[in-house]
C-alpha positions as CSV (number, residue, x, y, z in Angstrom):
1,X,186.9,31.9,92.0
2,X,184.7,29.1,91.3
3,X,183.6,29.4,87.6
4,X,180.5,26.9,86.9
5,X,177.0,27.9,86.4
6,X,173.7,27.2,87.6
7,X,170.7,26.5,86.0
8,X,167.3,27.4,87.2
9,X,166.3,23.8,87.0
10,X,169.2,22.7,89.0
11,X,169.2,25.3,91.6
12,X,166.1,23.3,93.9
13,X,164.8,26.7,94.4
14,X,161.9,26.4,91.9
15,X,158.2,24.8,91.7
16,X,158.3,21.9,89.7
17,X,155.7,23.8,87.6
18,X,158.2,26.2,86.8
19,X,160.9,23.7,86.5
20,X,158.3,21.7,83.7
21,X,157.6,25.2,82.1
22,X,161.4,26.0,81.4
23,X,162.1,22.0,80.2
24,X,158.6,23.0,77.7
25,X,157.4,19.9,79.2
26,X,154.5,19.1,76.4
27,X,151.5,18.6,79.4
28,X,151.8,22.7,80.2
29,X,152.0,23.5,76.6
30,X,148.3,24.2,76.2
31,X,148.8,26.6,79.2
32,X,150.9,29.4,77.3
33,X,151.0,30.5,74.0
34,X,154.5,30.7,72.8
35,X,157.9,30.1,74.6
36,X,160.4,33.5,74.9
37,X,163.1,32.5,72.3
38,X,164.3,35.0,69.8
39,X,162.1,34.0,66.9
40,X,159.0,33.4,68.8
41,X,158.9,37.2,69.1
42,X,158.9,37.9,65.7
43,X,155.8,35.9,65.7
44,X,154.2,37.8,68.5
45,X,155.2,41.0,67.0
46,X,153.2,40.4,64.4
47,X,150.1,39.4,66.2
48,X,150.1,41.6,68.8
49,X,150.3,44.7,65.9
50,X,147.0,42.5,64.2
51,X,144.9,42.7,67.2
52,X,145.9,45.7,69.6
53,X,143.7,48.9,68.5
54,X,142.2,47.2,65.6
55,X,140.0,50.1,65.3
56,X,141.9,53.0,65.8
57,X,145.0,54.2,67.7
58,X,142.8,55.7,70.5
59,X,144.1,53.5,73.4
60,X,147.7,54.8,72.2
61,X,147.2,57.8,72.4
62,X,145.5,57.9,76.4
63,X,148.4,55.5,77.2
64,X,150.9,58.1,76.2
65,X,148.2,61.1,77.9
66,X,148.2,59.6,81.2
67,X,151.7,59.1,80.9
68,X,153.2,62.3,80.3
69,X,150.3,63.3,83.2
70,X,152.0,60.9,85.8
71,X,155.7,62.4,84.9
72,X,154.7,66.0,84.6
73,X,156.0,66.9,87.9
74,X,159.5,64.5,87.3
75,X,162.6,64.5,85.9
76,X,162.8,62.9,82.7
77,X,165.5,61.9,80.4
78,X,165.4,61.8,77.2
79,X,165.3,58.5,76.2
80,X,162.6,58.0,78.8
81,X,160.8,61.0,76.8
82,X,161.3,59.1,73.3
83,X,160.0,56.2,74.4
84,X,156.8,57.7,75.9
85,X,156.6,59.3,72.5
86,X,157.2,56.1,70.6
87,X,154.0,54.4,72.3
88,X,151.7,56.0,69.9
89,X,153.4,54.6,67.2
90,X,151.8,51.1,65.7
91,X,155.5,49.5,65.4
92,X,156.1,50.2,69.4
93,X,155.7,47.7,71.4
94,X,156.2,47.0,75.4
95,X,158.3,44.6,77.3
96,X,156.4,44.8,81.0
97,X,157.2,43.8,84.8
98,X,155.2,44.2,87.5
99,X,155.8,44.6,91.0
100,X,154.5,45.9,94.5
101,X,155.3,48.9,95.8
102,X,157.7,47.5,98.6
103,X,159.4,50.3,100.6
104,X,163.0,51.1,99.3
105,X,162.2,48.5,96.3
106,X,162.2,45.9,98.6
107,X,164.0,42.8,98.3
108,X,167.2,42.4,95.8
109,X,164.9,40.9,93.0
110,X,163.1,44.4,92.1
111,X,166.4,45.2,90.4
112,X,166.9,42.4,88.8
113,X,163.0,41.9,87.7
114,X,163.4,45.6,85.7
115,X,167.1,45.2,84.2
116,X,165.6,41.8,83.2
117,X,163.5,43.7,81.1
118,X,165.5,46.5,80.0
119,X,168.2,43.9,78.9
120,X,165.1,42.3,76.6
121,X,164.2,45.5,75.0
122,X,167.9,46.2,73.5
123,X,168.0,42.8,73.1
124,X,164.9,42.7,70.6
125,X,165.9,45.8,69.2
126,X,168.9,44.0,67.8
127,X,166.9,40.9,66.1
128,X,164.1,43.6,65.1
129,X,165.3,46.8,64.3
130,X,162.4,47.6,62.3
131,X,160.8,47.9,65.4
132,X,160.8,49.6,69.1
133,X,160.3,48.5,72.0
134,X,160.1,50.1,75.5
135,X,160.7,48.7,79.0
136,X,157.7,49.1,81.2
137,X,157.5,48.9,84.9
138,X,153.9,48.2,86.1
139,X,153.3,49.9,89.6
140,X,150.9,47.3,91.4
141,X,149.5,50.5,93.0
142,X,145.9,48.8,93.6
143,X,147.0,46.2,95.7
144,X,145.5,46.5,99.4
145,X,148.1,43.7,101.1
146,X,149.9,46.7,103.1
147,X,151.8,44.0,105.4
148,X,153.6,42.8,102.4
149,X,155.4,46.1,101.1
150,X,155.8,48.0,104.2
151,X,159.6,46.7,105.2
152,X,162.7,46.2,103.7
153,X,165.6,44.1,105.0
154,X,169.7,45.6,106.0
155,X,172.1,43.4,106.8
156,X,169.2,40.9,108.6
157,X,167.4,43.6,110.7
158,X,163.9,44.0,109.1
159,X,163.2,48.1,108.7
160,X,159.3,48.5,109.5
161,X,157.2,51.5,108.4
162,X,154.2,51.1,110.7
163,X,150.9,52.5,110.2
164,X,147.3,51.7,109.3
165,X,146.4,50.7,105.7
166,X,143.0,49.5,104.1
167,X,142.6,51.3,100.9
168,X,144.3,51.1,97.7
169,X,148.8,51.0,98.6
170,X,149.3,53.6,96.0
171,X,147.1,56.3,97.5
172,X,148.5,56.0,100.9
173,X,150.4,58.7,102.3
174,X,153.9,59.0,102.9
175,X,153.2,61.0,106.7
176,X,155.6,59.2,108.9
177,X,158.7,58.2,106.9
178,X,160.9,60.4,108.6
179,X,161.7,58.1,111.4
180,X,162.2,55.5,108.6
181,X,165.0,57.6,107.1
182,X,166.2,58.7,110.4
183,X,166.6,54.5,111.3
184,X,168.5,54.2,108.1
185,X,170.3,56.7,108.2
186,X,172.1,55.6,111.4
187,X,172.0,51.8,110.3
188,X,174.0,52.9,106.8
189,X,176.5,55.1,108.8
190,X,178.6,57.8,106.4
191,X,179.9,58.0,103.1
192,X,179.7,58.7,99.1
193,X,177.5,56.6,98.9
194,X,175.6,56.0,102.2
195,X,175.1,59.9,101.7
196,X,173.3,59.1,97.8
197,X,171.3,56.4,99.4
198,X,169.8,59.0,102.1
199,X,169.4,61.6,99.6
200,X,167.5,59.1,97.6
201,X,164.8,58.2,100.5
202,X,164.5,61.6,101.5
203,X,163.6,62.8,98.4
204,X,161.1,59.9,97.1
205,X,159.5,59.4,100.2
206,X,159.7,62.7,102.2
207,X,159.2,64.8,99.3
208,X,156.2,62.9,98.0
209,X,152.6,62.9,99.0
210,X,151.6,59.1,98.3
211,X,153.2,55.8,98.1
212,X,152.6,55.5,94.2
213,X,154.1,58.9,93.2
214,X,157.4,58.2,95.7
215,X,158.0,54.7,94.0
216,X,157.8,56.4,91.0
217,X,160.6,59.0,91.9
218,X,162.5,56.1,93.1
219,X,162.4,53.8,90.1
220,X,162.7,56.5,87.8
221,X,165.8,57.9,89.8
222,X,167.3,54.4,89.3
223,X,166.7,53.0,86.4
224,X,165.1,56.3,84.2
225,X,168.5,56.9,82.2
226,X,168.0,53.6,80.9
227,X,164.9,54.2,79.5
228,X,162.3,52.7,82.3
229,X,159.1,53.8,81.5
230,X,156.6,53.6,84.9
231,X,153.0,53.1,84.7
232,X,149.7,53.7,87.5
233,X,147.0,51.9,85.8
234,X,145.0,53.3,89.1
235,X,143.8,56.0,86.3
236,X,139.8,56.6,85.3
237,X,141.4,57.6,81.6
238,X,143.2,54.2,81.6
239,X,139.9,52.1,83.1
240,X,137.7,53.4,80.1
241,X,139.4,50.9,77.9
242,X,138.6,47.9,80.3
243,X,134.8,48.8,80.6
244,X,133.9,46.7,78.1
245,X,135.6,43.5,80.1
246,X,135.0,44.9,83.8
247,X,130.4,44.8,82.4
248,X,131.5,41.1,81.3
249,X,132.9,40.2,84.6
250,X,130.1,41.8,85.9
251,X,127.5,40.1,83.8
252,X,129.1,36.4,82.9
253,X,131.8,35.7,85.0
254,X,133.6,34.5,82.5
255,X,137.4,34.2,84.4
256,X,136.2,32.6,87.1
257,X,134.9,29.5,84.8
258,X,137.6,29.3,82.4
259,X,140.5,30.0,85.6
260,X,138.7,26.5,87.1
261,X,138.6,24.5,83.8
262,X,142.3,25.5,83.9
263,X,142.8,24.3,87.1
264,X,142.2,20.8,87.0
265,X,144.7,21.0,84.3
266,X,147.3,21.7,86.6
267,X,145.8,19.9,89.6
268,X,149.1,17.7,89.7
269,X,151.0,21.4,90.7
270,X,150.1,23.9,93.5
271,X,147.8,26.4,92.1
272,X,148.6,29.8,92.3
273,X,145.9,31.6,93.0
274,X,141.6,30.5,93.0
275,X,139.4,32.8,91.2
276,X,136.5,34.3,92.6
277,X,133.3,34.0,91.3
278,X,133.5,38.3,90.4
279,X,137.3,39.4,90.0
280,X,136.9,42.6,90.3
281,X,137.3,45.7,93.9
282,X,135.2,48.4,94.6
283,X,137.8,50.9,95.4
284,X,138.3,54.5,97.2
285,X,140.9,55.8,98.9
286,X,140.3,54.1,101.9
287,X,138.7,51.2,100.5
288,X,139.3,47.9,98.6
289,X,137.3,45.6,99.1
290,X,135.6,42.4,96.8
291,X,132.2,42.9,94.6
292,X,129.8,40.6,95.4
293,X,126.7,39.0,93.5
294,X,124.4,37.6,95.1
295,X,120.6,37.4,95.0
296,X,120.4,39.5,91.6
297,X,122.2,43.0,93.5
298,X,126.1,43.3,93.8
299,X,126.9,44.1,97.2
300,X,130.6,45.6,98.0
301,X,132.2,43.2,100.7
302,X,131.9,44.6,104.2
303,X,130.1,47.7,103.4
304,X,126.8,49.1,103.3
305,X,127.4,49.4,99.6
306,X,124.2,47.8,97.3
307,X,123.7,48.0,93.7
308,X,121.4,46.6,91.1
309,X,122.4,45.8,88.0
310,X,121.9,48.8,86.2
311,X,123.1,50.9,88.9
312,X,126.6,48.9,88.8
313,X,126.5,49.4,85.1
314,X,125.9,52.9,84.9
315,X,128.8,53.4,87.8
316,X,131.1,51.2,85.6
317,X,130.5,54.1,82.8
318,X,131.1,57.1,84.8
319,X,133.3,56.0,86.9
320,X,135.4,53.8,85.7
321,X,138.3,54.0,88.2
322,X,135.9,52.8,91.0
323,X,136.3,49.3,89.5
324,X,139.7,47.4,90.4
325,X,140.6,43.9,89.0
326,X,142.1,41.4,91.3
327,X,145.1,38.9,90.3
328,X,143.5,37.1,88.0
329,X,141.3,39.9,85.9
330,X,144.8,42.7,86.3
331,X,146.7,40.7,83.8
332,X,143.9,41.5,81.0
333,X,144.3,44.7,81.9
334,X,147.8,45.2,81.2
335,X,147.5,43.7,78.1
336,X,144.4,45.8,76.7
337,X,146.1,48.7,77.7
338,X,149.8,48.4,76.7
339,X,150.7,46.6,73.2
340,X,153.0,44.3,75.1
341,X,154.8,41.0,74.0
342,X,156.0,40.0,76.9
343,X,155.8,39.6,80.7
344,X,158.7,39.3,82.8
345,X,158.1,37.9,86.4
346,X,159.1,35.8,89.4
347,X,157.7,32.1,89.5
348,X,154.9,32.6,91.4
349,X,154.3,35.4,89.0
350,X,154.5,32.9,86.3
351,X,152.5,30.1,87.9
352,X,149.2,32.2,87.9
353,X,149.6,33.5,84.8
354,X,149.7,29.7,83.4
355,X,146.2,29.8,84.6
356,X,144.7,32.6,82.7
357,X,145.2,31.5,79.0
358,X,142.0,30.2,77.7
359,X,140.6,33.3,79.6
360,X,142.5,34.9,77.4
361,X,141.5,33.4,74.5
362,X,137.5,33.8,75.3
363,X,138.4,38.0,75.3
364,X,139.9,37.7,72.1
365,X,143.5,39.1,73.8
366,X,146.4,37.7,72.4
367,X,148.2,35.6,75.7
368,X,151.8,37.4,75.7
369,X,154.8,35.7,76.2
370,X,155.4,34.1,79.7
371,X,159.9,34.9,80.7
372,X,160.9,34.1,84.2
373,X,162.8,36.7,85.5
374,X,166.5,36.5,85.9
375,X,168.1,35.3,89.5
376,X,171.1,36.3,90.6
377,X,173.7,35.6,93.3
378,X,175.9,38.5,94.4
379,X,179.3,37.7,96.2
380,X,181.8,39.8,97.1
381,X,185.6,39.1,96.0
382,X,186.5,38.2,99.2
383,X,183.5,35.9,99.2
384,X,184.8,34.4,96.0
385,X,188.5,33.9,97.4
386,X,187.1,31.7,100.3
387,X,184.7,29.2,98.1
388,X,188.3,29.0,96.0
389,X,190.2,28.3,99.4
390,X,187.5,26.0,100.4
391,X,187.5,23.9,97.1
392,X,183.2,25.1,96.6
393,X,181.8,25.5,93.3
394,X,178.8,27.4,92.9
395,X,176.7,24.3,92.6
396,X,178.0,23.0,95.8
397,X,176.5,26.5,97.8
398,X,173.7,26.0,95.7
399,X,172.8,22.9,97.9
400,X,171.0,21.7,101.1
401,X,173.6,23.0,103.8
402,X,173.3,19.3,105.6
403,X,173.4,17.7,102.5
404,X,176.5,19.8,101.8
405,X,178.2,19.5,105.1
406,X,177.7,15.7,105.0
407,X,179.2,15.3,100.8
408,X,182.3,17.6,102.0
409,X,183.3,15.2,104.9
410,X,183.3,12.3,103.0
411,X,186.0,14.7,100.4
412,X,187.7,15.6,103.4
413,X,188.0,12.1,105.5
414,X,191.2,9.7,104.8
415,X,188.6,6.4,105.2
416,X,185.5,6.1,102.9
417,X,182.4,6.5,104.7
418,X,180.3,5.3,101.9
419,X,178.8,1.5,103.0
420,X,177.0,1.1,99.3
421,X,179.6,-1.9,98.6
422,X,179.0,-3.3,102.1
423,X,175.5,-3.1,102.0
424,X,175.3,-4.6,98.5
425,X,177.8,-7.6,99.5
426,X,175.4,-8.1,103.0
427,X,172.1,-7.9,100.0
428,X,174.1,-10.7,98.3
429,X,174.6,-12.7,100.6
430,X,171.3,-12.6,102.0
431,X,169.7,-13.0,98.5
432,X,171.5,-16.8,98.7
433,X,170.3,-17.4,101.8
434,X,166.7,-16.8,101.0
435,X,167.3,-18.8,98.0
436,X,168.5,-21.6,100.3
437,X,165.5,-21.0,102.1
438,X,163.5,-21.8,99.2
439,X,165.0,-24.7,98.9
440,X,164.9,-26.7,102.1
441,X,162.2,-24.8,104.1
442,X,160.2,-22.2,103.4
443,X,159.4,-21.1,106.9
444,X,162.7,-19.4,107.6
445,X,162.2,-17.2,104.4
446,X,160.7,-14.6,107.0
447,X,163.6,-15.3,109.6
448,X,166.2,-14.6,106.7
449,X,164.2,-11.6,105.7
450,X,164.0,-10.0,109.5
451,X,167.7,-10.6,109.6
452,X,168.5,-8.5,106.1
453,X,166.5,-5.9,107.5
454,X,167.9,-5.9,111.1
455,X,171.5,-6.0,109.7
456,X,171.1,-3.6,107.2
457,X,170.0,-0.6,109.6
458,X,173.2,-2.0,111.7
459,X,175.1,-1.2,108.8
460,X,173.3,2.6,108.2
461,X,173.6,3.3,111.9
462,X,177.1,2.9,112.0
463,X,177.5,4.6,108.7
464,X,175.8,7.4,110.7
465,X,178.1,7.5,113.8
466,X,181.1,7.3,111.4
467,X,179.9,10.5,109.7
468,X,179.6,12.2,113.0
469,X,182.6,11.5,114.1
470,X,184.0,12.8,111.4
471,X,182.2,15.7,111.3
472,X,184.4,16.8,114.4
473,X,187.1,16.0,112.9
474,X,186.9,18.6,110.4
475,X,184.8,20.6,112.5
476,X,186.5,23.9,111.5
477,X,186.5,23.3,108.2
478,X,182.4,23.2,108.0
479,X,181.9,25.7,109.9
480,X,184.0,27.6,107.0
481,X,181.7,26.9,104.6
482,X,178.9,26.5,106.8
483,X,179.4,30.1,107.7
484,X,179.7,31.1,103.8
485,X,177.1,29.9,102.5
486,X,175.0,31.8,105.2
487,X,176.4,34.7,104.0
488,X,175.3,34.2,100.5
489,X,172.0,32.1,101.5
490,X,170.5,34.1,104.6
491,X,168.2,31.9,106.4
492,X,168.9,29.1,103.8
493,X,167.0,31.1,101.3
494,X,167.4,32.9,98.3
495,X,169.4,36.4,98.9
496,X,167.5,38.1,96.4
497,X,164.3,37.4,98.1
498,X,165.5,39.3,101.5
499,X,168.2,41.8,101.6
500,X,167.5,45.2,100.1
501,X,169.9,46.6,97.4
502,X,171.1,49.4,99.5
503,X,173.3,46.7,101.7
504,X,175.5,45.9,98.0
505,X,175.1,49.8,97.0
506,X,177.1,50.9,99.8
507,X,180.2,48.8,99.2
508,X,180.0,49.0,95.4
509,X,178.4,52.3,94.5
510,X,176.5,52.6,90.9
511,X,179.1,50.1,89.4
512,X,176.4,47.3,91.4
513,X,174.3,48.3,88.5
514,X,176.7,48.8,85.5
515,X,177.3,44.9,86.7
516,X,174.3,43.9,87.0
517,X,173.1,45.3,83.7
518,X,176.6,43.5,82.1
519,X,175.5,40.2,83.5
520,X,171.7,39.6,83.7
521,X,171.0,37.6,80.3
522,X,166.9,37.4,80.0
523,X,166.6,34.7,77.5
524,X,169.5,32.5,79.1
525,X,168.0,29.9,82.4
526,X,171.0,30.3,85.0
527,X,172.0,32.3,87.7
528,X,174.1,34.8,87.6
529,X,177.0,35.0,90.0
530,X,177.6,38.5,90.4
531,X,181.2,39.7,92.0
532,X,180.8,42.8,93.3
């Protein structure tokens, strides 16, 4: 099987704002605070134990509170159950991803986003074994987008859960997932491990009241023997901590000046995200929806809902979990909440982030380090036998399929289709004419130059046909490869960003994750082509 690797940079399927993060390109270096290499956590360690509880070990403790709260009703292993304990220790420390609530996990890159950071943890425990750190997986329970999370892909049909949804995702209830399963269920057929798959649904989903407590069941049921613990921020114990930024936000509006003062820092680069002038939801369980301030009251977006400023204020106090932040305020609430180092995302992820540091800075909350995610391909061995037959590195079904189809005829033709030394000859030669031109009359200096031009696209067209024709001359062969690299790029996309990991667990049972845990390298910038 083809044996060369892939890095992120070379794979053309990141922003080149990612792509100049990863290089530490020196213009984006104001934009983070320090790059995830071995010894740069040492340094954050240290920080992060300076200014996280200052005061007293308070917000420890009510982290580890509402924790054991959300997994009273779960089964736990032990080593989830030490690390919960471990969080009220000062030398604990969390290693966080975040990621929607997407129905059966979603697409492939929920696995890899949470063994990314389990990986880091024993990884860091190695270099820092005075230390502990604990994988944390950040439900994005608040989020309202239902339209997002409500499918999952199997082997390119799109499973749908249909229903209405406007409040916060995490409280919505499960009622109507039975003729999900029942869909999957027939689309997965029988077996060991068809039969573990169904078992899992049903019991996450069917024997769960709301979205947030099923994905919890899920993830835990995954990944909970290696130590995954899940959070729900959505918690008014939680929110107490953040009242002190939410009256801020309120008040000053700080993000939304320092986001744009970022921004035109990275106005060469597709921004992420554009703060509002408040960042903060008014939130109930049927309700998310933007505070607004305007003419000295805060008005909740499409409601009735009106507040002065001490009414808003005095709500903010008692109820705390009435208060939501959006994208740009959420990441200062991880980060006041959990003593975390590090956050481990997708590059969108990343690319908003890069917009919140001097936020950051102005709250007096250390910026934690920025780690893209790993990516990983996964082929099958008989996948791997035919890029070997077909003479395909990785790097070739990395690219453009018509850029590829077009570089393997001119491997597989017995005549060069490649004009470069004609055309530079015909650029010769028409270089002395002009020079000739020069010479004895000026006025054909335009003549000579529509001639280069016109004989030149001669040149390409017939380049052109020549390729074409070849291209049915090997015909079969393309559509080989053509109709592998499908299979490994559906749509000409990323396959971690559509199917669902139930397609790869059917074939390959729980060794798809003994792999996948084998492979995925967090600190290392390449894919990882995964056999399976």
């Amino acid at each position: 099987m083809p044996t060369d690797c892939i890095s992120y940079q070379n794979s053309g399927y990141f922003s080149k704002l990612i792509v100049d993060y990863l290089n530490q390109n020196p213009k984006l270096q104001s934009l983070y605070h320090r790059f995830p290499t071995l010894v740069n956590f040492g340094k954050q360690i240290i920080e992060k134990q300076k200014n996280f509880n200052q005061s007293d070990n308070q917000n420890r403790l009510d982290l580890v509170a509402v924790l054991k709260k959300q997994y009273q009703n779960l089964e736990v292993s032990e080593l989830v159950k030490n690390n919960i304990e471990l969080l009220k220790k000062p030398n604990t420390f969390t290693i966080t991803t975040g990621h929607q609530l997407n129905l059966f996990t979603g697409p492939l890159y929920f696995l890899y986003k949470i063994i990314s950071t389990i990986n880091l943890t024993k990884e860091l425990k190695t270099a820092y074994p005075d230390y502990n750190f604990v994988p944390v997986y950040w439900m994005a329970t608040e989020d309202h987008d239902f339209e997002e999370i409500n499918y999952f892909n199997l082997r390119g049909k799109k499973i749908r859960w249909n229903r209405e949804s406007n409040g916060p995702v995490g409280r919505l209830s499960t009622e109507g997932l039975e003729q999900i399963l029942e869909i999957f269920a027939m689309e997965i057929g029988v077996g060991k491990n068809a039969d573990f798959l169904k078992n899992v649904f049903r019991k996450s989903y069917l024997e769960h009241d709301n979205l947030a407590d099923a994905t919890r069941f899920l993830a835990n049921k995954i990944f909970g023997k290696n130590g995954l613990v899940i959070i729900d921020a959505d918690d008014a114990q939680l929110k107490k901590s953040f009242v002190p930024f939410a009256k801020e936000e309120l008040l000053k509006q700080t993000s939304h000046q320092k986001v744009l003062e970022t921004s035109e820092d990275l106005k060469d680069y597709n921004i992420q995200v554009n703060p509002r002038e408040i960042n903060l939801f008014y939130i109930e369980n049927d309700l998310r929806e933007r505070i607004i301030f305007d003419n000295n009251s805060y008005f909740v977006n499409n409601t009735d809902l009106k507040f002065t400023e001490t009414e808003i204020l005095n709500l903010l106090e008692r109820n705390p979990e009435k208060f939501s932040p959006n994208v740009i305020m959420r990441p200062l609430y991880q980060e006041v909440i959990l003593p975390n180092l590090c956050y481990i995302g997708g590059g969108g992820e990343l690319a908003y982030w890069l917009e919140l540091k001097s936020f950051f800075d102005s709250q007096k909350v250390t910026f934690p380090i920025l780690l893209l995610r790993n990516s990983a391909l996964l082929a099958t061995e008989k996948q791997a036998l035919k890029a070997d037959k077909l003479n395909l590195s990785w790097k070739d079904l990395f690219s453009k399929q018509e850029n590829l189809r077009n570089e393997k005829v001119k491997v597989f033709s017995e005549i060069s289709l490649d004009f470069s030394e004609q055309k530079r000859f015909l650029k010769n030669q028409f270089l002395k004419l002009s020079e000739m031109a020069q010479k004895t009359d000026k006025s054909f200096t335009g003549a000579v130059r529509a001639q280069e031009v016109k004989q030149l696209k001669g040149l390409e067209n017939l380049e052109k046909r020549l390729l074409k024709a070849e291209k049915k001359n090997h015909e079969q062969q393309l559509i080989r490869i053509t109709n592998l690299q499908n299979e490994l790029f559906p749509n000409q996309s990323l396959q971690e960003r559509t199917a669902n990991f139930s397609e790869f667990y059917l074939e390959s049972g729980e060794e798809l994750l003994t792999k996948l845990f084998a492979e995925l390298k967090p600190l290392e910038q390449e894919f990882s082509i995964v056999v399976v």
